[in-house]
N, C-alpha and C positions, 0 to 999 in steps of 0.2 A: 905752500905752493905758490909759482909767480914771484914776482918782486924780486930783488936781491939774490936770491938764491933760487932761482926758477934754473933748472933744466932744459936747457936749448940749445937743438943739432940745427947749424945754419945749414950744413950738405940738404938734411933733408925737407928743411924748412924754402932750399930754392927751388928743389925739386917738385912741391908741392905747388911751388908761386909758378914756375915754368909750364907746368904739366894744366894748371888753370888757364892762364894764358892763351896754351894751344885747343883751351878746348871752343874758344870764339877767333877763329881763323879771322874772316872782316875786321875787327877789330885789332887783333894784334896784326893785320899789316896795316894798319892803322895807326898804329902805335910804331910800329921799329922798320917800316919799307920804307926808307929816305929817301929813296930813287923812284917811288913810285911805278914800280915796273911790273910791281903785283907779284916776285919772289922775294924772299928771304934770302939774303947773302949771308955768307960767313963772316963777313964784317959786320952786317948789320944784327945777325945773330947775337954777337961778340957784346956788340953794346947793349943787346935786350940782358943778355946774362947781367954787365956790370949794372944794370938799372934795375934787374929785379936782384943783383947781392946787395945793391945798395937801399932798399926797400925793406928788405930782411935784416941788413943791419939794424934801417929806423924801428921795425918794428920792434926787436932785441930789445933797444935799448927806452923804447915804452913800457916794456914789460919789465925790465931791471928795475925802473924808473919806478913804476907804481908801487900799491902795496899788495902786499904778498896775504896772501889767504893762510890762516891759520889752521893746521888741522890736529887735532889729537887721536892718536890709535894706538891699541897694543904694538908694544916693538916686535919687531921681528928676529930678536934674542930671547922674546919669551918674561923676561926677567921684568920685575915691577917698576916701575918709577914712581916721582914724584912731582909734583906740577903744585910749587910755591911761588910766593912773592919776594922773598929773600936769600940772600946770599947762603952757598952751603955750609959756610962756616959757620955762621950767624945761626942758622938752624941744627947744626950738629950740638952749638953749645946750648941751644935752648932746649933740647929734648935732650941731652946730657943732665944739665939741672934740673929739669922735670923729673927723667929717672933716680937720679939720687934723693931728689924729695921724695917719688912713694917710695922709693925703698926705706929709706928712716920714717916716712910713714906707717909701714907696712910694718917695721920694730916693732913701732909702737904700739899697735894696735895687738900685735899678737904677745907684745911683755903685757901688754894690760889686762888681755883675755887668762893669759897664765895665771897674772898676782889676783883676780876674781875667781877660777876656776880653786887655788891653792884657796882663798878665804871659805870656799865653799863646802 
């Protein structure tokens, strides 16, 4: 979660920052009444919006910027994984030659139990 691959809707992300905003009125004509007339114009609206997209941009790209939180959970396929240190190839061969040792292990063990049980 976060970091690099963080999930982020800027629509709603300005919606959020706008909607804050109006909720200290003194303040935001504080902020975006340039004419000091004590309303909010459509102009001066205009550039609260591109000040708070431009806000939501920075904060985007701190959170791109950071590191990302790692999380592990059941997939949502249901199906098992696996969480290694190495490559799947690298892993496919080594639990391939794994298998093929007990299996000629597993021979061996049961040609020896035969030529014991046949002595007996």
């Amino acid at each position: 979660m976060g970091g690099p691959s963080a999930v982020l809707d800027k629509k709603a992300d300005l919606t959020t920052l706008l909607a804050d905003w109006k909720t200290n009125q003194t303040a935001l004509l504080a902020r975006i009444d340039t004419n000091r007339d004590g309303k909010i114009s459509l102009e001066e609206w205009e550039r609260a919006r591109q000040a708070a997209s431009i806000e939501v941009d920075r904060a985007h790209l701190d959170i791109r910027l950071s590191d990302g939180i790692h999380l592990m959970r059941q997939p949502a396929h249901g199906r098992p994984f696996l969480v290694a240190n190495r490559e799947i190839n690298e892993l496919v061969s080594h639990f391939r030659l794994w298998s093929w040792a007990h299996l000629v292990l597993m021979m061996i063990s049961l040609l020896g139990l035969m030529l014991i049980d046949s002595q007996g």
